[in-house]
DOVO-503785 format. One record per residue: residue number from 1; residue in one letter; x negated, y, z negated of N, C-alpha, C, O in turn. Coordinates in nm, 4 decimals. Last residue first. Example, Ala and Ser with C-alpha at 12.3 -4.5 7.8 and 13.67 -1.06 7.14 Angstrom:
% DOVO-503785
<site 2 's' <-1.2850 -0.2250 -0.7080> <-1.3670 -0.1060 -0.7140> <-1.2900 0.0030 -0.7870> <-1.3409 0.1138 -0.8039>>,
<site 1 'a' <-1.3190 -0.5690 -0.7800> <-1.2300 -0.4500 -0.7800> <-1.3200 -0.3300 -0.7800> <-1.4236 -0.3319 -0.8465>>,
This chain:
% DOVO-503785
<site 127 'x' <2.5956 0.7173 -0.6230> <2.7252 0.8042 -0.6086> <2.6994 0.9058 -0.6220> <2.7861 0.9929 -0.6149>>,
<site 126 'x' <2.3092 0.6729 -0.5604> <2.3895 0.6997 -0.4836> <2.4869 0.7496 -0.4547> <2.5164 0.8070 -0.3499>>,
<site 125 'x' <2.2439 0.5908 -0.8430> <2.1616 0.7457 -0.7803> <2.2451 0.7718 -0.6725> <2.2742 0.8909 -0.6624>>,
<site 124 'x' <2.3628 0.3128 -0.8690> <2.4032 0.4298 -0.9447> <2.3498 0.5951 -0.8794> <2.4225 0.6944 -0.8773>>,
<site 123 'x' <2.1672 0.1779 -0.6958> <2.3160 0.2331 -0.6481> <2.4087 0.3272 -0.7356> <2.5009 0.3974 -0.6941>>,
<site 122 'x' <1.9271 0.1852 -0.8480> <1.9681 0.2371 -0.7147> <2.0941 0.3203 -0.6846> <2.1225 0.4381 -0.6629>>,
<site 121 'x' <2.0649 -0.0115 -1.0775> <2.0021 0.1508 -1.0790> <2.0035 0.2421 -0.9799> <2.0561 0.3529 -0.9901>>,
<site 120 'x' <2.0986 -0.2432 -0.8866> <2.2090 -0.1586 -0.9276> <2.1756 -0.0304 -0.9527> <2.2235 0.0629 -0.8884>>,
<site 119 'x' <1.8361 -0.3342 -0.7616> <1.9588 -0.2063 -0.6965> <2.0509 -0.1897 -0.7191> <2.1282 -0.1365 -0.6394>>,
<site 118 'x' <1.6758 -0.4254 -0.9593> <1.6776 -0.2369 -0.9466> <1.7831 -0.2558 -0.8691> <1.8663 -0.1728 -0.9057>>,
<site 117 'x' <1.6959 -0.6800 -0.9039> <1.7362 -0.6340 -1.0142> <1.6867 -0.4813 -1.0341> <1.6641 -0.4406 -1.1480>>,
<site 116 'x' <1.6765 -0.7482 -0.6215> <1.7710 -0.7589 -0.6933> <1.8080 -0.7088 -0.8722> <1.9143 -0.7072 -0.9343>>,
<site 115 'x' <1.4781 -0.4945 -0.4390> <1.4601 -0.5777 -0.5007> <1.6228 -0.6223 -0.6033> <1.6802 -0.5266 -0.6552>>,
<site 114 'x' <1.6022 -0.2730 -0.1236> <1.5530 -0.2919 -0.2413> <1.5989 -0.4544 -0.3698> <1.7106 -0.5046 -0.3818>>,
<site 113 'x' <1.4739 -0.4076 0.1467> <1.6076 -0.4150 0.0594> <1.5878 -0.4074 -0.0546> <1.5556 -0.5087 -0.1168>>,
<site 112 'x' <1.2281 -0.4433 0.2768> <1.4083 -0.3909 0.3504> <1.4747 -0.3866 0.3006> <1.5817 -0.3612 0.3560>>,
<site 111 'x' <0.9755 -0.2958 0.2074> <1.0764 -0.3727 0.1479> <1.1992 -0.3149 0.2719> <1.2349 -0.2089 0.3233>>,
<site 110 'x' <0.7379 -0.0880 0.2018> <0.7472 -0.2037 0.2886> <0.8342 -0.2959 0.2449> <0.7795 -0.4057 0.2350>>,
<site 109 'x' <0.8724 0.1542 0.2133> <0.7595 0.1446 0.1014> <0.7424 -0.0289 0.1433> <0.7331 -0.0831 0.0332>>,
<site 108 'x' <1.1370 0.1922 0.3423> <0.9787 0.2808 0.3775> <0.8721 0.2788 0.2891> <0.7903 0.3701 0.2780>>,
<site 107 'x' <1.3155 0.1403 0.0758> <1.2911 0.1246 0.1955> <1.2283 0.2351 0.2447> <1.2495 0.3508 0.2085>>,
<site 106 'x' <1.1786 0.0827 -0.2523> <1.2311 0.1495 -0.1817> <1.2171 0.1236 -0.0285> <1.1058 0.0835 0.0056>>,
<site 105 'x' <1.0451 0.0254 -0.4828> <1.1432 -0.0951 -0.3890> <1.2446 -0.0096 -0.3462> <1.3628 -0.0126 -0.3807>>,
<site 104 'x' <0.8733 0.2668 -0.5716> <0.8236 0.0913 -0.4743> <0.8768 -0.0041 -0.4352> <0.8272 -0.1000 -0.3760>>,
<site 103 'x' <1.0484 0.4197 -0.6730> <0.9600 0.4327 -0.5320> <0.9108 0.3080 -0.4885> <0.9143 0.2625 -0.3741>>,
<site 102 'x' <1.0320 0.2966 -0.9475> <1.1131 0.3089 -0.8500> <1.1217 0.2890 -0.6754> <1.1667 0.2067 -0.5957>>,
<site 101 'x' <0.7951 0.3932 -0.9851> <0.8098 0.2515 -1.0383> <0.9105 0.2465 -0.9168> <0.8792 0.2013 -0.8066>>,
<site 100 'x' <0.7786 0.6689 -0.9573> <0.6666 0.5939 -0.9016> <0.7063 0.4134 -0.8665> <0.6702 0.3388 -0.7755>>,
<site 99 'x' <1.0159 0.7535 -1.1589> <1.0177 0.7914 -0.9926> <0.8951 0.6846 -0.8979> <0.9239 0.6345 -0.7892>>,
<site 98 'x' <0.8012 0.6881 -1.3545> <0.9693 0.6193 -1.3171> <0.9903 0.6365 -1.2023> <0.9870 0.5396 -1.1264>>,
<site 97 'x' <0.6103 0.8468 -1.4260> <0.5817 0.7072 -1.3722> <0.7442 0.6134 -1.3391> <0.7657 0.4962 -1.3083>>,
<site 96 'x' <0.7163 1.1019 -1.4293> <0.6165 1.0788 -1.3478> <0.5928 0.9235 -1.3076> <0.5650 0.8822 -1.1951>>,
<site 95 'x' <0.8841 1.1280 -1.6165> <0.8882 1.2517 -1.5084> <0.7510 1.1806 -1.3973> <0.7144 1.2361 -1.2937>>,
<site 94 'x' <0.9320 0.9548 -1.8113> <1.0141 1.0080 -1.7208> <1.0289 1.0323 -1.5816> <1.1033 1.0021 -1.4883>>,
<site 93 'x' <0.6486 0.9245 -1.8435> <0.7415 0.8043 -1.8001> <0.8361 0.8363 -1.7488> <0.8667 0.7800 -1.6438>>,
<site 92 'x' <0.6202 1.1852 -2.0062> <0.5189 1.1540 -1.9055> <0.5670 1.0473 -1.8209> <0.5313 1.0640 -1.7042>>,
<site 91 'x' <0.8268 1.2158 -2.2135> <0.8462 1.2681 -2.1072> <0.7248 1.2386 -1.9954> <0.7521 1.2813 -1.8832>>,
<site 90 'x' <0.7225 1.0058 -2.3691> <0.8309 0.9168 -2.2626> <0.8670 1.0423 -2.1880> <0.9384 1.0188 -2.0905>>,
<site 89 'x' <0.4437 1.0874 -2.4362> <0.4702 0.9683 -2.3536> <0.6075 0.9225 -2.2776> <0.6209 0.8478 -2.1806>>,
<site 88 'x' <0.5616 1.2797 -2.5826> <0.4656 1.3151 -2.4695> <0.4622 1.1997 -2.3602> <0.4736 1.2109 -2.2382>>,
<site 87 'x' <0.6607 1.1808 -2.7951> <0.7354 1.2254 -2.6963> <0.6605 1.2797 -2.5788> <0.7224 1.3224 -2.4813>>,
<site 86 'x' <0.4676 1.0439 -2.9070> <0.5699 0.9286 -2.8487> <0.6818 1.0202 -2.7621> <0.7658 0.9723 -2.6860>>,
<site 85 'x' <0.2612 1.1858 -2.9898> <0.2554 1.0769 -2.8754> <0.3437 1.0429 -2.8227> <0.3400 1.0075 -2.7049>>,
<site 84 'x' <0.4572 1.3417 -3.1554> <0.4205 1.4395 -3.0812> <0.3703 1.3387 -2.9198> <0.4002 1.3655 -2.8034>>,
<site 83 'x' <0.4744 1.1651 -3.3920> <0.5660 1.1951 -3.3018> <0.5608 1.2794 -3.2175> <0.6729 1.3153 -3.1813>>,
<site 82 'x' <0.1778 1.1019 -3.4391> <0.3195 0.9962 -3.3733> <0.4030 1.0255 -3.2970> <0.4320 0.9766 -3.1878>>,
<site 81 'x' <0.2044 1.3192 -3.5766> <0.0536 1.2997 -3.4842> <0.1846 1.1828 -3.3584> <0.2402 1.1981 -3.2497>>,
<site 80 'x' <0.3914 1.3555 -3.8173> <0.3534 1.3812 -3.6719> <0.2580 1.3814 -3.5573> <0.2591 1.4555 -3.4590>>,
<site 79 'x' <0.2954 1.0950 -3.9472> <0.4197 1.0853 -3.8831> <0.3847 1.2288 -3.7754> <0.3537 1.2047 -3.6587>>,
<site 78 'x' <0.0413 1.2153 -4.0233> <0.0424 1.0940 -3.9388> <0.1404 1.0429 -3.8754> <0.1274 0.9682 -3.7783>>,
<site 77 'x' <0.1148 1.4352 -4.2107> <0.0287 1.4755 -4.0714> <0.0358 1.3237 -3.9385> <0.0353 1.3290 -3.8155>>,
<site 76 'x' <0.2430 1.2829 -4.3781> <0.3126 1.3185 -4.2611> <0.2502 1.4253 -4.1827> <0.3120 1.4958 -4.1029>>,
<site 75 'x' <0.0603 1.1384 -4.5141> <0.1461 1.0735 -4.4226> <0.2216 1.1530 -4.3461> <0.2719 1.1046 -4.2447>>,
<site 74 'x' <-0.1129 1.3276 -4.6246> <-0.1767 1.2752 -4.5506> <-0.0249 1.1879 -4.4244> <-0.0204 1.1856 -4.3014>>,
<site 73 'x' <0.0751 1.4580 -4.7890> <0.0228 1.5440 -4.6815> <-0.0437 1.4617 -4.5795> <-0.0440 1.4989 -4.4621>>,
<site 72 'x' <0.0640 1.2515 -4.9941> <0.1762 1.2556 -4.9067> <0.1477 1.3354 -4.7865> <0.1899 1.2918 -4.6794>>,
<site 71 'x' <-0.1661 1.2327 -5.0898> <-0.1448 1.1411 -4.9630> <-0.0274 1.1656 -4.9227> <0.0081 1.1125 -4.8175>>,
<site 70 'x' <-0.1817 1.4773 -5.1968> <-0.2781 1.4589 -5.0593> <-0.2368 1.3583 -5.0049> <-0.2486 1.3511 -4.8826>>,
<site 69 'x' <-0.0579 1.4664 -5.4034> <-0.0152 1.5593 -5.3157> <-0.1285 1.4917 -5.1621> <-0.1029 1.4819 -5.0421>>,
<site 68 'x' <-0.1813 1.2340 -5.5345> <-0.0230 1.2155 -5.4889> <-0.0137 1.3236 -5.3537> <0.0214 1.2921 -5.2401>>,
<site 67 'x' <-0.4169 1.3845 -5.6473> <-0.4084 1.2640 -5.5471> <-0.2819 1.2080 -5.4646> <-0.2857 1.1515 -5.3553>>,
<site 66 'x' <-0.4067 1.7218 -5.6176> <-0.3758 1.5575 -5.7069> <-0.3690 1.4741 -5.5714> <-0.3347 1.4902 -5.4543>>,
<site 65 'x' <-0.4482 1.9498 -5.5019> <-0.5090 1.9509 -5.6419> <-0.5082 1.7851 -5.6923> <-0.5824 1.7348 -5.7767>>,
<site 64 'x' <-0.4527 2.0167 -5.1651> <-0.4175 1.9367 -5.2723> <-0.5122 1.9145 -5.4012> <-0.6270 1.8702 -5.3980>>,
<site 63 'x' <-0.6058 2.1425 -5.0216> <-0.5599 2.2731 -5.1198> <-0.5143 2.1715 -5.2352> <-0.5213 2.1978 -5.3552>>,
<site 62 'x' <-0.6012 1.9925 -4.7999> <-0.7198 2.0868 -4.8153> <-0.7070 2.1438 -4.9626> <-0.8084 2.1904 -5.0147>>,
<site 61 'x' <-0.3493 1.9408 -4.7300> <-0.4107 1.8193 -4.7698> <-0.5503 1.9264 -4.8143> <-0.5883 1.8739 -4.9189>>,
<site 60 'x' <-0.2216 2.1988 -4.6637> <-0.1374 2.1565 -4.7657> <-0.2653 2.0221 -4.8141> <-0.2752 2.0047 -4.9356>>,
<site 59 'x' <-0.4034 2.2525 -4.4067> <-0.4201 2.3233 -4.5307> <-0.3885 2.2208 -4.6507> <-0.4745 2.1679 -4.7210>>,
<site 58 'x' <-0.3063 2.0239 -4.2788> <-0.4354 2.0051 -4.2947> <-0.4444 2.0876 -4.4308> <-0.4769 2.0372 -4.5383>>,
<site 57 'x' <-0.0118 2.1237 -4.2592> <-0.0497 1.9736 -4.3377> <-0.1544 1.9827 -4.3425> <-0.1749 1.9398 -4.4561>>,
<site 56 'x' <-0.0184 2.3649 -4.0701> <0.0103 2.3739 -4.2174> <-0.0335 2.2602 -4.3055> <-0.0864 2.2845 -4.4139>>,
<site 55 'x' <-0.1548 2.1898 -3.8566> <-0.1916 2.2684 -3.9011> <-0.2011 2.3459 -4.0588> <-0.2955 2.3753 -4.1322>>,
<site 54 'x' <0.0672 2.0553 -3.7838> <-0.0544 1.9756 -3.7955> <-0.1480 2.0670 -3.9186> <-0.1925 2.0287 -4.0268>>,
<site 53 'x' <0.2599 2.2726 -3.7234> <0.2617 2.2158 -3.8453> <0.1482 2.1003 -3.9133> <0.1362 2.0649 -4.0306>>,
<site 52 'x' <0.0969 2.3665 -3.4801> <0.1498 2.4359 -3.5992> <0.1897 2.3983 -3.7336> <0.1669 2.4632 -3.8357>>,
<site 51 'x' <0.1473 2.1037 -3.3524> <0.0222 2.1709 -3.3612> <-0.0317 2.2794 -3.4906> <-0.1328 2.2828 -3.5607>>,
<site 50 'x' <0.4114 2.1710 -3.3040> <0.3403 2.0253 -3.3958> <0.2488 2.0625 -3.4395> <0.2367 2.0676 -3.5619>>,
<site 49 'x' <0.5005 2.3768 -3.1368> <0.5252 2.3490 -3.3162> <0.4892 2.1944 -3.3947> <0.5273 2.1373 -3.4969>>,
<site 48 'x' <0.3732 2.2499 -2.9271> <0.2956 2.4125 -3.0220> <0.3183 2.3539 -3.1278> <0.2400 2.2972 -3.2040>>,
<site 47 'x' <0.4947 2.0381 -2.8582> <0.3430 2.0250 -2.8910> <0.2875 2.1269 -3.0159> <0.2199 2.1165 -3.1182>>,
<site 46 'x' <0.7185 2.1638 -2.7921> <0.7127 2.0105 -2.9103> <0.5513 2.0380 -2.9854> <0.5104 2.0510 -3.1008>>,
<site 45 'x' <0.7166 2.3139 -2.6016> <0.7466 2.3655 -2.7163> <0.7206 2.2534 -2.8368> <0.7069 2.2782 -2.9566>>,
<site 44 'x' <0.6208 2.1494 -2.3933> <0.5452 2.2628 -2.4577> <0.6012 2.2880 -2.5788> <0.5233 2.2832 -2.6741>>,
<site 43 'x' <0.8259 1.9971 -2.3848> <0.6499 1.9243 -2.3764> <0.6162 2.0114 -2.4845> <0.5924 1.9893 -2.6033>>,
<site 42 'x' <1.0303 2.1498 -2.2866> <1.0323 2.0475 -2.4536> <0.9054 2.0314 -2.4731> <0.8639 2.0522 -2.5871>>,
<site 41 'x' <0.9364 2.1713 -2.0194> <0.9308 2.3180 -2.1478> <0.9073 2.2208 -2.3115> <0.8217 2.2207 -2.4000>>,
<site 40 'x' <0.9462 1.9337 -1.8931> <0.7693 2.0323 -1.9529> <0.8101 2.0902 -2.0803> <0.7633 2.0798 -2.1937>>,
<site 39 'x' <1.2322 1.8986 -1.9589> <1.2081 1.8044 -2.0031> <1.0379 1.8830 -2.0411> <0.9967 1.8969 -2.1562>>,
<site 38 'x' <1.2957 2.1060 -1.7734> <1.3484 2.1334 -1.8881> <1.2669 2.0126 -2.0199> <1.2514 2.0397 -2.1390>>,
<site 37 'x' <1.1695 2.0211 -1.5604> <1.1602 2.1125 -1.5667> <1.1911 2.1557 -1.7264> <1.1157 2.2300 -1.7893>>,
<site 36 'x' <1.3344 1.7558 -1.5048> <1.2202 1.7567 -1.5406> <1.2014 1.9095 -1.5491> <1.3198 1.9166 -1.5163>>,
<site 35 'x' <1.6549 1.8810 -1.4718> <1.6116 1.7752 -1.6026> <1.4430 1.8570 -1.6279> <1.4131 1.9497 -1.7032>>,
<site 34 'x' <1.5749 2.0644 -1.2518> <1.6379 2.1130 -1.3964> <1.6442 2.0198 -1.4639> <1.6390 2.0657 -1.5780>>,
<site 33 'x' <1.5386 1.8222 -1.0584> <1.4265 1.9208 -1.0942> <1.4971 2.0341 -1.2463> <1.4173 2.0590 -1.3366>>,
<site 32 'x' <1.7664 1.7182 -1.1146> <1.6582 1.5868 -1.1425> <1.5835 1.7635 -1.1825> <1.5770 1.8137 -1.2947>>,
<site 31 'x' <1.9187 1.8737 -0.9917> <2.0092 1.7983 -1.0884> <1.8281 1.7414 -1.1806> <1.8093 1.7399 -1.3022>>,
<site 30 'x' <1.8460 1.9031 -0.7357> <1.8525 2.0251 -0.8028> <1.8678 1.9299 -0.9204> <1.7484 1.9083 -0.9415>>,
<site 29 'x' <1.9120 1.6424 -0.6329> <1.7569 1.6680 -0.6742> <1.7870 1.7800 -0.7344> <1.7350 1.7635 -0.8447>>,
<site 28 'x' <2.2038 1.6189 -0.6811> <2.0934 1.5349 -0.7048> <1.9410 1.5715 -0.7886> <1.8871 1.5548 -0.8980>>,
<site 27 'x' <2.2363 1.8612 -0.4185> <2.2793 1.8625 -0.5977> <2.2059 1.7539 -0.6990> <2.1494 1.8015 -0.7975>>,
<site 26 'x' <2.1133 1.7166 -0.2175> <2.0702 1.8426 -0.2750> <2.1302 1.8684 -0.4147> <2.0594 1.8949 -0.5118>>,
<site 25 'x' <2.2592 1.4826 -0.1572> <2.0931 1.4934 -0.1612> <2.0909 1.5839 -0.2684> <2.0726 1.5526 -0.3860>>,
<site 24 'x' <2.5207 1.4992 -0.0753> <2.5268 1.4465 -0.2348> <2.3670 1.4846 -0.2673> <2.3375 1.5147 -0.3829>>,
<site 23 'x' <2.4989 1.4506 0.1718> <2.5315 1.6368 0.1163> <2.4784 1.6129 -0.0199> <2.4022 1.6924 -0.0749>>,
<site 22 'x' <2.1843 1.3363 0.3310> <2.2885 1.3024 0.2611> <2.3210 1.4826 0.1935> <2.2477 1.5795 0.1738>>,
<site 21 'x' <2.0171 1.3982 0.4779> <2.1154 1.4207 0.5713> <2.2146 1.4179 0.4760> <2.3219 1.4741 0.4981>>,
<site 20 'x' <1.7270 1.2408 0.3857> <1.7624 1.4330 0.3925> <1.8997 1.4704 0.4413> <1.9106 1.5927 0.4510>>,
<site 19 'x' <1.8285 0.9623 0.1280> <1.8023 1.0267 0.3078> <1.7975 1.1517 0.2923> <1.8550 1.1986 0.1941>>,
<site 18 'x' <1.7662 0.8332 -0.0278> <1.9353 0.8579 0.0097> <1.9050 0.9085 0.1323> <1.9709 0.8852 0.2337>>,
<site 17 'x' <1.5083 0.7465 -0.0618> <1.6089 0.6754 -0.1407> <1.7680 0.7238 -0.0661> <1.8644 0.6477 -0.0586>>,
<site 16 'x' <1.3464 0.9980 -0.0169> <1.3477 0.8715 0.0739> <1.4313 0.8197 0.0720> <1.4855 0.8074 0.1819>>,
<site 15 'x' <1.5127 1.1652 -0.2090> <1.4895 1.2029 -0.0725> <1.4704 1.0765 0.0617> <1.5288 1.0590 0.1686>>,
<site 14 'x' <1.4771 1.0771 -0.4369> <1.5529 1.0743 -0.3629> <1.5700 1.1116 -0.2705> <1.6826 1.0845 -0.2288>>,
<site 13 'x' <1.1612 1.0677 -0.4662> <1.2655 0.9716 -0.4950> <1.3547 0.9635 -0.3886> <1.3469 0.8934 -0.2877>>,
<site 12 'x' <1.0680 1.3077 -0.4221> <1.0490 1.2648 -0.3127> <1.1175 1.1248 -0.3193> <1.1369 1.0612 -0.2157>>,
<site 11 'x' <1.1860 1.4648 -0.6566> <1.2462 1.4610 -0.5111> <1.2232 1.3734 -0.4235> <1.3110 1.3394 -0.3443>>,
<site 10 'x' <1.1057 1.3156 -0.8502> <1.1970 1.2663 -0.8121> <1.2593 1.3146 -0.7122> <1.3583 1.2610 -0.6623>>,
<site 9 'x' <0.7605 1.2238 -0.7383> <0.8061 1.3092 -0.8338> <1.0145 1.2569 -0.7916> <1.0379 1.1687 -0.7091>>,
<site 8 'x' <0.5531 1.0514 -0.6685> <0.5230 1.0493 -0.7731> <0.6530 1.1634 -0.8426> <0.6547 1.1899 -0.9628>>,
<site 7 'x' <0.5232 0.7602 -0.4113> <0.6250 0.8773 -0.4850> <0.5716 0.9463 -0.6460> <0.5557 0.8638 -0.7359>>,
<site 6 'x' <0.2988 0.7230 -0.2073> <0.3290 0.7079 -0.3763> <0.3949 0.8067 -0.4174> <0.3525 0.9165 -0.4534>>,
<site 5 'x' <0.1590 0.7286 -0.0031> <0.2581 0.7085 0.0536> <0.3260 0.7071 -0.1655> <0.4396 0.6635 -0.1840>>,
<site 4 'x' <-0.1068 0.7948 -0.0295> <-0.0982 0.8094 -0.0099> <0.1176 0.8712 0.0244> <0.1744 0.9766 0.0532>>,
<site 3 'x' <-0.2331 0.4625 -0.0920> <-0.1720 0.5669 -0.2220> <-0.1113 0.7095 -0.1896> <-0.0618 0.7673 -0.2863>>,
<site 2 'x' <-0.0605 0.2378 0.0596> <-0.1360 0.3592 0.1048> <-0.0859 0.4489 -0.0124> <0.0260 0.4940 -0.0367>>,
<site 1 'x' <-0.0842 -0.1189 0.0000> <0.0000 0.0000 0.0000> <-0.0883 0.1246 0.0000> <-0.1941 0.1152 -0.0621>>,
């Protein structure tokens, strides 16, 4: 396969996937690019105010007078360290490796039919 040819975003999803001719096309992808679009901003805004509170917890573990106070500071610098991965990761899956996954049992990706257990998903993008 020609890396070349590698869907990586969800226009070019649906675009191959329904055709340029389809009317349903354009609301679709407007539909997908205001998800992912909205989905960066979360990126960004998740990250700062993690970063920010990473931040307050280093002090709060820096300043701890007792052993209690520090490990609790310690666990939830570690709950968010977590939760900052785990949303970075499924907007990164979203927006980038789903459309990709997809894209590959797509017709013009050397399949005549997409595979039996994606083309219901498929056929959901269709209506």
């Amino acid at each position: 396969m020609n890396l070349l040819l590698l869907i990586t975003s969800w226009k070019d999803f649906l675009t191959q996937y329904l055709g340029e001719e389809n009317a349903g096309n354009e609301i679709l992808v407007n539909a997908f690019n205001y998800i992912s679009i909205a989905l960066w901003v979360i990126l960004g805004i998740v990250g700062a105010i993690g970063a920010i509170y990473a931040i307050y917890l280093g002090i709060q573990l820096a300043r701890a007078e007792d052993q209690s106070k520090r490990d609790d500071a310690k666990k939830h610098l570690i709950t968010v360290f977590i939760a900052i991965g785990v949303t970075v990761l499924l907007i990164i899956i979203f927006n980038v490796a789903l459309p990709a996954i997809l894209g590959a049992f797509v017709k013009g990706n050397g399949y005549e039919k997409p595979v039996a257990i994606i083309k219901p998903i498929l056929s959901l993008l269709k209506a």
